[in-house]
C-alpha positions in Angstrom: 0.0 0.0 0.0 1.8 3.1 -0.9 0.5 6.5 1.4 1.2 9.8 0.6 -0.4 13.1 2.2 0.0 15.9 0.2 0.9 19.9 1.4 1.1 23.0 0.4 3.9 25.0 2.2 3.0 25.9 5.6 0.1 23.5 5.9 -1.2 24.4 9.5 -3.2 21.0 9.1 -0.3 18.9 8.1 0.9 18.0 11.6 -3.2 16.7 12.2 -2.9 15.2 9.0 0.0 12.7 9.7 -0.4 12.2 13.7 -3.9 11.3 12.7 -2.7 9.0 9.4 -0.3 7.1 12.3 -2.7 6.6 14.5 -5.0 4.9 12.0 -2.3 3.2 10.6 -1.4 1.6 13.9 -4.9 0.6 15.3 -5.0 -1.0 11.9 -2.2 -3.1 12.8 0.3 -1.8 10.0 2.7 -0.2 12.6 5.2 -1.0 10.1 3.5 0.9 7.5 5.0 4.8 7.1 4.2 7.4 4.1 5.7 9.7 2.6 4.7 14.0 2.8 5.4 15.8 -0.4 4.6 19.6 -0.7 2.7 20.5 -4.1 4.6 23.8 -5.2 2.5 25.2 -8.3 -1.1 24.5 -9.9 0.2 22.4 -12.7 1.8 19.7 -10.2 -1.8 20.1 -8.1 -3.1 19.1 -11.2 -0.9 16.2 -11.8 -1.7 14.9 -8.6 -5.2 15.8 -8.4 -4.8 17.5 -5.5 -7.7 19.3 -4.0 -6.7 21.3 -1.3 -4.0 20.9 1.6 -3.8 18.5 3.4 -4.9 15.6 0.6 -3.9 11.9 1.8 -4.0 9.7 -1.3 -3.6 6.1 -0.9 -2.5 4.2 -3.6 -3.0 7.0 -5.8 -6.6 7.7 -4.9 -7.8 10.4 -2.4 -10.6 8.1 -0.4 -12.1 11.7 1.4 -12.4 13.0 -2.3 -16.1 15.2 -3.3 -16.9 14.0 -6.5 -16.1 17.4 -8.5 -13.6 19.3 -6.7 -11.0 21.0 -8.7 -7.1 20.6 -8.1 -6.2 24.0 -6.4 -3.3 25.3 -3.9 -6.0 25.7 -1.5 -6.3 24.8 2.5 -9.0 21.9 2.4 -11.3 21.4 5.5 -13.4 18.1 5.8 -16.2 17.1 7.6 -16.3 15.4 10.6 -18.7 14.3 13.5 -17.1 16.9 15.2 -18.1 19.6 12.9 -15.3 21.0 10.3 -11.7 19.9 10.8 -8.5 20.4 8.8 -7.6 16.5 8.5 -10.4 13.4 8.3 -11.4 11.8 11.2 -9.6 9.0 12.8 -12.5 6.5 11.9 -12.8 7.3 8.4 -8.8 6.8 7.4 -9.3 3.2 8.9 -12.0 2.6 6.9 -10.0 4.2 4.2 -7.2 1.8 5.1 -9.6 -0.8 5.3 -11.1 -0.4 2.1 -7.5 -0.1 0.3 -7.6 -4.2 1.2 -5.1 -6.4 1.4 -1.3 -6.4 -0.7 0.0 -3.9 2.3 3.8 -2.8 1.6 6.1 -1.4 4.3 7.3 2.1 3.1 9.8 4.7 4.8 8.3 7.3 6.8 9.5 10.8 5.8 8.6 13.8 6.6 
């Protein structure tokens, strides 16, 4: 399974982003899973990546929290919880994200 959360410079949700991504990742059981943090520089590689808004966590390619229409922009991207609006998912949806990603888990480096 190969994770990737995607920031814009100065995410002020990208520390939310990961600590919650780990702590899915471990009640999961994949404690030996990491994924990697890249920061999207420019519209054209927000586009490449169809990135919708900081912070985006794709896995395997696909962003799971995705709204069927949302353009690729630079923008800050807020998601809704149970909790009301929150800059990262919630902790239940990424394990059901995780879940639903299935089985054929790789290990990958952590990086930040």
């Amino acid at each position: 399974m190969e994770i990737e959360v995607l920031v814009v410079a100065g995410c002020p949700h990208r520390q939310l982003a990961e600590e919650r991504l780990r702590q899915a990742l471990d009640a999961a059981g994949l404690t030996d899973t990491g994924f990697t943090t890249r920061v999207v520089g420019d519209q054209a590689a927000a586009e490449r990546s169809g990135f919708t808004g900081s912070p985006t966590i794709l896995i395997d390619g696909r962003d799971p929290f995705a709204r069927p229409g949302a353009a690729p922009t630079l923008a800050c991207r807020l998601y809704r919880t149970p909790g009301g609006l929150a800059g990262a998912p919630d902790l239940d949806r990424i394990r059901r994200a995780l879940d639903d990603a299935g089985p054929g888990r790789s290990r990958m480096r952590t990086t930040t």
